[in-house]
N, C-alpha and C positions, 0 to 999 in steps of 0.2 A: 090508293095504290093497290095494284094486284096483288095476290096473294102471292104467289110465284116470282115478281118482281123482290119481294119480301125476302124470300126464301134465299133468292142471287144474291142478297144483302147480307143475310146470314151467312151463307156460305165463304166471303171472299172474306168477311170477318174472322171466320176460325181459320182461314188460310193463314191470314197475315198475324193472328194473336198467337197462332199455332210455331210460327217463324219467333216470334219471339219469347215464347216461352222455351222452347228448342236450345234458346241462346242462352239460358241461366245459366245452363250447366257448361259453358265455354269459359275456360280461360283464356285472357290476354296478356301477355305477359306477364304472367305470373299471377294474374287478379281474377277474382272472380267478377261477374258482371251481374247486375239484380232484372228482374224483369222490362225490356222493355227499352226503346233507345231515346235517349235526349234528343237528338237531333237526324235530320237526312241530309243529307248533301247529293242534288244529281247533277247527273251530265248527261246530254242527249240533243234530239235535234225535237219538232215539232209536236210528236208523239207524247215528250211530255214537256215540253215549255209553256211557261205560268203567266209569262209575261215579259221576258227576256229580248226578242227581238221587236216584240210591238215599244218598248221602250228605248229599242237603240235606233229605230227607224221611223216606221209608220204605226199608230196604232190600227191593230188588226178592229177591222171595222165589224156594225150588227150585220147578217143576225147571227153572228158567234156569240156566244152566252146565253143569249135566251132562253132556253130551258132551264138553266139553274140559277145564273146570276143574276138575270132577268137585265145584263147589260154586258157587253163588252169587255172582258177579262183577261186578255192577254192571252188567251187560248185560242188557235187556229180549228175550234171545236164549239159545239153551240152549249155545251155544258162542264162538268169535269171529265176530266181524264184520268188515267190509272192511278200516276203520280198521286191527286188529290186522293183517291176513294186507300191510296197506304200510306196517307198522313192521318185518312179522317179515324182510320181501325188501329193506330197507333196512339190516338190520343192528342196528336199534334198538330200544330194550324197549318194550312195547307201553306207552301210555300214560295215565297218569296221571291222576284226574280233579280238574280245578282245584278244586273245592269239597270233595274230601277231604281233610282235614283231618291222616289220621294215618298217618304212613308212605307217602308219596307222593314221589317221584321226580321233579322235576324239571330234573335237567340235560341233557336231551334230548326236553323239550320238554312239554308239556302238551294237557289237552286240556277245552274249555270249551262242548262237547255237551252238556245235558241235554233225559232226554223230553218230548215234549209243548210243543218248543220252536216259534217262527215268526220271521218274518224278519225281521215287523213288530208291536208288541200292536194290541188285546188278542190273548191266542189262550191256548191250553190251560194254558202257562205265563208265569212272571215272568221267566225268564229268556230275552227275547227273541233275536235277534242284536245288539241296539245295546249291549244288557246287557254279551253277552257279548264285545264288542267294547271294552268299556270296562274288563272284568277284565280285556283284555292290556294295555290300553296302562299298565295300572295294575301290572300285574305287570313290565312290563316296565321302566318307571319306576324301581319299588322295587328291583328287581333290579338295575339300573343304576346305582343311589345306592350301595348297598351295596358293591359293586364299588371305587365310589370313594373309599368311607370308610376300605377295607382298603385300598386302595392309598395311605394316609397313612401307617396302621399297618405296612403290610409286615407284614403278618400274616392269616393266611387260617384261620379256625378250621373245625372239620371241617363240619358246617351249612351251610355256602359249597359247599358239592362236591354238593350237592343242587339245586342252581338252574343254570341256562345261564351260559353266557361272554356278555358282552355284545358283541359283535363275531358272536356267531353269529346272533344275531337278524335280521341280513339276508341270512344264507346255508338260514336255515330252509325246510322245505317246508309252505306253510297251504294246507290244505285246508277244503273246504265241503261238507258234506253239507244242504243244510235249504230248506225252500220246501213241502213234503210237506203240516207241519198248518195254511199259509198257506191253503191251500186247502179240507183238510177241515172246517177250523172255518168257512172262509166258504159252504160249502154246510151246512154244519149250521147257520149263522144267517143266509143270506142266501139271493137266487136265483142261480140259475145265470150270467143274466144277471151279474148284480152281481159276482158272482166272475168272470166275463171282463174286467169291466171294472174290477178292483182289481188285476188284474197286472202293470200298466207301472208304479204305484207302488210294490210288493212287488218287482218287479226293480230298480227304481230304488235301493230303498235296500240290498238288495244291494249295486248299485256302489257307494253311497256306504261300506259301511262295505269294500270292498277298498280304495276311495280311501284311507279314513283310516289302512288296514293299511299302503299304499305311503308313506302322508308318516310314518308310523312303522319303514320303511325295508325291510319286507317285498317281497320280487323274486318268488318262484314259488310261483303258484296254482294247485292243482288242484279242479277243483270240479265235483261232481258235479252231474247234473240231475237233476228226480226222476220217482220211479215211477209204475206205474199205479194210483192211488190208486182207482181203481173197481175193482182187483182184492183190495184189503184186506176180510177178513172181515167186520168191520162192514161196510162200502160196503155187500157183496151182501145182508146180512139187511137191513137196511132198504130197499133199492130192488130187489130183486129183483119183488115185486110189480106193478109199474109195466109196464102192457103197452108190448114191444118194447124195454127199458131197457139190455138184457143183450147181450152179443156171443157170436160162437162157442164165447167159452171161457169162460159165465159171467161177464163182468165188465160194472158198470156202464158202458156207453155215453159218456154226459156226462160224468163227471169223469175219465175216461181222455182225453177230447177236450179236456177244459180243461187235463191234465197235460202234454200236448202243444204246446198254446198256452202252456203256463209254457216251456217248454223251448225253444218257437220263438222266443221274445222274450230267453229269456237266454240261447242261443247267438250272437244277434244281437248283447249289449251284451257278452258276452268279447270279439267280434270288433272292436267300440267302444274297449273298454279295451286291447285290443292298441295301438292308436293312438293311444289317449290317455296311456298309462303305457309310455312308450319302452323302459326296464329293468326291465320285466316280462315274464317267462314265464306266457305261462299254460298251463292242458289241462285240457280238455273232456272230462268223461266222460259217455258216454249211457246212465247205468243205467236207462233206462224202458224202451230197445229189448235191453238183457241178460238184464231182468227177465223182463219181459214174455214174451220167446223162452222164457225157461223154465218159465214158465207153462205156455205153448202147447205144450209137450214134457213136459211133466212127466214120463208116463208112460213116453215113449220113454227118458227119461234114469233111470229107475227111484224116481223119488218120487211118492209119491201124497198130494196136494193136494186137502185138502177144504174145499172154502170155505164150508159151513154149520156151521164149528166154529169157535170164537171164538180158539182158542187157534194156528190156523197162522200161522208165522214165517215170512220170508224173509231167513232169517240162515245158520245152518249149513246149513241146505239149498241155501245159494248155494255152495256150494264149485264144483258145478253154473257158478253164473252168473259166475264168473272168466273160464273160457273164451271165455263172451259178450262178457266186460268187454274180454280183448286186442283184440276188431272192433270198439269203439267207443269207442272213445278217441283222441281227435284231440289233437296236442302242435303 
């Protein structure tokens, strides 16, 4: 491995150990928290699903995986994804997709990402965020009954050691990846216009479903913003055509500009919910300006990005956009 490849390894590690050393000195209702979180629990769409829709549907076929898994992983990406690379600097196994049914790991947390997901329906899938929002508090439920039925019995059968401690579920770390096909599905059925003006409801219930994560006793949010969706392959084949649409580096114009307007309005309502949710942590990640940088570098950073081929990722090739990620991440 490069030396510099090394280096982007180093670096996203003192990000994420940095995050949570940060979090010693927080209390939660009244407790103090020791280094470091038992479990993750996300929500999102493709960007970071583990395994989530390739198990409610089709499994996502090779060559996804191949660089790392050396097989077919549930990831719409031929290696890891962010997700994994802040299980791996947390110490925890990467995670689990809630809809996997066989051999799934959950006592450090889960993860309730599927592709093609939004924030709000309709959109590409059924499993919205409210959806998905509603499989924790159901999991979290059951899991909490459970708990209580063996603590009659005094008896803990082995199946028990595969779900969380009920007590960790407010030391967890939830994150959010999702807002991406809020938008591409509303310029592919709407205008442009319209899609400016569906954002303050698409951020809204955002908060509402952190709200509903916080009276479910959830304390630290990390949550990413999203990318420049005018720079996704599809975007440029269908709007490359459109005289002056395109920017210096190739990418749709408008929905980079409208991805920016998602981003302006939901750093605005983190900085809301800081106020509004007393014993919450939050952190703001700006992966549209980490992205984007490496777009705009490609070359210099030695990957060649062609955006009139269907199949470019921004997944392994982000090992890249880690070092981006330490400059824009606000705690």
């Amino acid at each position: 491995m490069r030396e510099d490849t090394w280096k982007l390894f180093y670096v996203f590690g003192i990000l994420v150990l940095g995050l949570a050393a940060q979090l010693t000195t927080v209390k939660s209702d009244g407790g103090s928290l020791s280094c470091g979180f038992p479990a993750i629990y996300n929500f999102g769409d493709s960007n970071s699903d583990t395994g989530g829709i390739s198990a409610a549907l089709t499994e996502i076929p090779p060559p996804n995986g191949e660089s790392f898994f050396g097989h077919p992983a549930g990831r719409a990406c031929d290696g890891r994804l962010i997700i994994d690379f802040i299980a791996e600097n947390l110490k925890l196994p990467y995670l689990g997709a809630y809809l996997d049914s066989v051999g799934t790991n959950f006592r450090h947390g889960t993860n309730f990402a599927t592709g093609g997901s939004s924030i709000r329906p309709p959109g590409y899938s059924l499993f919205n965020l409210g959806v998905q929002i509603s499989q924790f508090i159901q999991f979290k439920a059951r899991t909490t009954a459970l708990y209580n039925q063996l603590s009659l019995n005094r008896r803990i059968p082995l199946a028990i050691s595969n779900l969380p401690r009920p007590a960790e579920f407010s030391q967890a770390l939830y994150t959010f990846d999702i807002g991406q096909n809020d938008l591409a599905h509303g310029f592919q059925r709407t205008t442009e216009k319209q899609v400016l003006a569906s954002i303050p409801d698409i951020i809204g219930q955002l908060s509402q479903a952190i709200h509903l994560l916080y009276n479910e006793g959830a304390r630290f949010f990390w949550v990413h913003n999203t990318g420049p969706i005018g720079c996704l392959p599809y975007t440029v084949l269908y709007d490359k055509l459109k005289p002056g649409n395109l920017d210096k580096n190739g990418c749709v114009k408008p929905q980079n500009e409208a991805a920016m307007e998602f981003n302006r309005q939901l750093k605005g309502k983190i900085s809301q919910l800081r106020t509004q949710l007393p014993f919450a942590k939050f952190t703001y990640v700006d992966v549209y300006s980490a992205k984007y940088t490496l777009i705009s570098n490609a070359k210099n950073l030695g990957k060649h990005i062609y955006v009139d081929k269907t199949c470019f990722k921004l997944c392994n090739a982000g090992i890249a956009l880690i070092k981006q990620l330490e400059r824009k991440t606000e705690i």
